[in-house]
N, C-alpha and C positions, 0 to 999 in steps of 0.2 A: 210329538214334535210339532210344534207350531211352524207353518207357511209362511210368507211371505206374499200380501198381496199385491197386485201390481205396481201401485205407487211405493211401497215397501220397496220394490224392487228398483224402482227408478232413482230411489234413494239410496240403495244400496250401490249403485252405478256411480252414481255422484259420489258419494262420501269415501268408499273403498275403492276405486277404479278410477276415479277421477275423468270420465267421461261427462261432457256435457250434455244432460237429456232430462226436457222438461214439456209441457202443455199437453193437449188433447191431441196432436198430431202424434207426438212421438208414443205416449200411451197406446193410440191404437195397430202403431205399428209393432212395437212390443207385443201386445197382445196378439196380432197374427202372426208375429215369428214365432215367440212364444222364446220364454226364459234361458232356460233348459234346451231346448233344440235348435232355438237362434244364436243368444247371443252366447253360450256357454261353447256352441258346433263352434262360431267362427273371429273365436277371440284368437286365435293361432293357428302358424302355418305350419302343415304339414303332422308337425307334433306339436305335445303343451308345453314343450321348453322355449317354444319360439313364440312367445306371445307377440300378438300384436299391441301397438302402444296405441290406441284409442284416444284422441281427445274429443272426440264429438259422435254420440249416437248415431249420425247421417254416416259417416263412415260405417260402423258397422251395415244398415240396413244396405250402403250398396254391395258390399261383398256378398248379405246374403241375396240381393236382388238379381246380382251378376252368377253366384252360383245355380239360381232357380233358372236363369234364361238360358246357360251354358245347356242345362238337364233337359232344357223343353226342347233349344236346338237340336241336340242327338238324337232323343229319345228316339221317335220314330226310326233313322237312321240306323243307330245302333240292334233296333230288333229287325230291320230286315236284312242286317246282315247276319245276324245267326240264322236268320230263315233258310237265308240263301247260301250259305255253310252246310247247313244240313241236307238241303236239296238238292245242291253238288253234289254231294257224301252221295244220297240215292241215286243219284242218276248213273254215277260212275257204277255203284256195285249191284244195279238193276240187270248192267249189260255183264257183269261176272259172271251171277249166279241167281240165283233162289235167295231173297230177300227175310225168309224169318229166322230169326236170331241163333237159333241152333246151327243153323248150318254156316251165319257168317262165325259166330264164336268156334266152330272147329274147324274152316278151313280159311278163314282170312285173317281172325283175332289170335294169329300165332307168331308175332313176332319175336318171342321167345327160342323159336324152333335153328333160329341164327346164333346162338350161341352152343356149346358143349351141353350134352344132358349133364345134372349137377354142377355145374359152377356158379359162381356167385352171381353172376348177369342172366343165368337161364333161370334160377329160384327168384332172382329179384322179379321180373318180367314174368315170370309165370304168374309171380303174386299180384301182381299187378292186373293182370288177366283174370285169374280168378274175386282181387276184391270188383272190379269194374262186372263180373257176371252178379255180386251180391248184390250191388249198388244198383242194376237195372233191377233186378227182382223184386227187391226191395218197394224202387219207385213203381213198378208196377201193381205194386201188393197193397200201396197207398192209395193209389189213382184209383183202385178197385173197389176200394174200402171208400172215398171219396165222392163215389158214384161219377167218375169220367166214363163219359158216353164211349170214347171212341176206345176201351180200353174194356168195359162189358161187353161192347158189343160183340168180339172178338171168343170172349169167357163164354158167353150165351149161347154159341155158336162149335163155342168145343174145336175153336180153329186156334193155331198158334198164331201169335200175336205176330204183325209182320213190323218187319223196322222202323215204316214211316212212320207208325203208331206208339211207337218208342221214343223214336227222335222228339215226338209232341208234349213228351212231358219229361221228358231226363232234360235236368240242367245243363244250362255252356258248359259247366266246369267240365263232368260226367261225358260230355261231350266229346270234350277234349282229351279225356282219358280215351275213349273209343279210339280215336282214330292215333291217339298214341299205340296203342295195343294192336293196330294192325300188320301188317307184312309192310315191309319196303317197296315191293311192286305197287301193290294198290294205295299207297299212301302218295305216292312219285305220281301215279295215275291221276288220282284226284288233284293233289299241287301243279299238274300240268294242266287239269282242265280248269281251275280257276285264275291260271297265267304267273303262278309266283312260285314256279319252278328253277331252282338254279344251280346251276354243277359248280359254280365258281364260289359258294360261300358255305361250304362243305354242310348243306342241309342234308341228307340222305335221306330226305322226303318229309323234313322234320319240321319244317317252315308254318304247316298249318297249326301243328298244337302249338306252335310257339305264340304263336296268331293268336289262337280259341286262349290260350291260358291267360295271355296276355289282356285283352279286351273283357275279358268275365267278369271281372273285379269290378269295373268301369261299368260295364252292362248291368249288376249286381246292387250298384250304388245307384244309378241313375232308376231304376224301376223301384226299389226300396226308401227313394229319398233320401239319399245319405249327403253328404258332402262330397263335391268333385273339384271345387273350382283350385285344391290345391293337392290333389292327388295322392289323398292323403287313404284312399279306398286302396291302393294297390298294395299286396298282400306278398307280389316274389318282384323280383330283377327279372324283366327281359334278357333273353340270351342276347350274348354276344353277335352271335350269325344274325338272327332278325336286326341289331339295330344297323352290323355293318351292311346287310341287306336291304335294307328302308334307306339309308344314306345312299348308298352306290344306284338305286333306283330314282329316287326322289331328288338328289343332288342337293339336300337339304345337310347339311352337317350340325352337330351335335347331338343329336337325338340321345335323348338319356331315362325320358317318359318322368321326370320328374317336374314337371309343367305341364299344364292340360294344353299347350299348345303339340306338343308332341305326341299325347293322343286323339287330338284334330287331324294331325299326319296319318293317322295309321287309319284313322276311319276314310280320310277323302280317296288314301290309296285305296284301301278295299269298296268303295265303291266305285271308283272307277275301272276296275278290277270288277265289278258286277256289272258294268254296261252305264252308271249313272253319264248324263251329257254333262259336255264341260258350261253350258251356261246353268245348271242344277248346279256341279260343283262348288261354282263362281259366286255364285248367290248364297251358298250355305258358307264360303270361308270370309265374303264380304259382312254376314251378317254376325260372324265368330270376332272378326279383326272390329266392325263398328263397338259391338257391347266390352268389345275388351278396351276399345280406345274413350269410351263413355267412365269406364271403372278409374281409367288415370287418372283421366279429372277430378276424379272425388274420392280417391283416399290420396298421403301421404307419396311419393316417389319412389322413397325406398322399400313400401310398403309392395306397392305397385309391383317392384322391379324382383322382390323376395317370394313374389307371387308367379309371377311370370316369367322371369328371367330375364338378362339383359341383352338377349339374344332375340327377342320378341319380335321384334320388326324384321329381321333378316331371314326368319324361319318363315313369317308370312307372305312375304316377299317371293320367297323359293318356291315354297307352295302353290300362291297363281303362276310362276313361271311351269310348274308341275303340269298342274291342270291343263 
């Protein structure tokens, strides 16, 4: 099969697509998007039925220019809040008990033990339980095979592997099964010490996987380079209880996570919720609202608003009142 080389391609834009894009600028912005994972990523919102209607290359590059700064903003942000996820998780179950994994997998990885032996909620959560014990072993058996230091070191030594050295290389997602698969008490314990415990939005201590499931996608796409700027990474619905939870907290209404301004909400919450100050806050949603108010300018309105929702300013508004 014959390729298409770059100018091929710029030809193909004009002639089938009907975009306007020509000289040695636009070339070499092509060439560092690249074809295939520029402009093919962000010809469409969300899915390929919803194409964007392009009449000029500068439009595409600032979508993709706007999605690359959205990535750079989080990024850091986003990975210390799994850190700090996880290091909540230890601190709470440091002061339980004995931290290596045998002992939490048979006396805290039993939430299971609340329903009837044999019914359908005690086999479903059992299984649950037991693929979440595969899935560490698993990752441990790789990391080993990988040569992770902190995962020989443990082998070498003929010691059982203790948690924090688990938490270091199981994924959010895996993550987020763990502390599904916990007891009710210790999950209530944890959701109290990171402050987003609530009796009034019937979580029974559920709020954090809802958290961990929710953000991974997000987390997942921004270190893998995918596409965020139309939240087209997210993979399940937010429960109910988190979003009515995030609204009745934040005072922010609509939250639906179907705009990456609603997952700018859930991360400023959870870092504020880790101790971040409100002038850190202030700075990261001032630098979220300018590149988003920079992106209007340069595509289409309705592009804009299919992007962002028509709610845009009224959620960012809420937000610095949040802060």
């Amino acid at each position: 099969m014959q390729g298409k080389t770059t100018n091929g391609l710029m030809r193909h834009l004009r002639d089938t697509h009907g975009i306007t894009i020509g000289g040695s600028a636009h070339k070499q912005k092509l060439l560092n998007m690249g074809y295939y994972h520029g402009y093919k990523g962000y010809r469409f919102v969300r899915n390929k039925n919803n194409k964007i209607a392009y009449s000029h290359f500068d439009e595409v590059v600032a979508i993709y220019e706007y999605d690359s700064k959205i990535k750079s903003l989080l990024y850091s942000n986003i990975m210390l809040i799994e850190t700090a996820l996880k290091n909540y998780t230890l601190e709470r179950l440091v002061q339980i008990g004995p931290v290596d994994f045998e002992y939490i997998f048979t006396n805290l990885l039993n939430d299971y033990k609340k329903h009837p032996v044999g019914s359908k909620d005690y086999h479903k959560k059992m299984k649950s339980r037991l693929d979440l014990r595969n899935k560490i072993y698993s990752t441990i058996s790789y990391n080993f095979s990988d040569n992770k230091a902190v995962i020989q070191h443990f082998f070498h030594k003929n010691e059982p592997i203790p948690l924090w050295a688990i938490f270091e290389v199981i994924s959010l997602g895996n993550f987020g099964f763990f502390i599904q698969c916990l007891n009710l008490d210790t999950r209530i314990l944890i959701a109290k010490d990171l402050g987003v415990h609530s009796t009034s939005h019937n979580q029974n201590g559920r709020i954090l996987e809802d958290i961990i499931f929710l953000i991974k996608d997000l987390r997942n796409a921004i270190a893998h380079n995918g596409v965020v700027f139309d939240c087209r990474f997210s993979k399940a619905d937010a429960s109910a209880r988190l979003k009515e939870y995030l609204q009745h907290t934040t005072h922010i209404n609509n939250i639906t996570f179907n705009s990456i301004v609603d997952y700018m909400v859930i991360v400023m919450f959870l870092l504020k919720k880790l101790g971040s100050s409100k002038t850190e806050l202030k700075k990261l949603v001032r630098k979220f609202v300018n590149e988003s108010e920079s992106l209007r300018g340069k595509i289409p309105v309705p592009v804009y608003t299919s992007i962002m929702g028509s709610d845009f300013r009224n959620k960012t508004t809420a937000l610095e009142r949040y802060i």
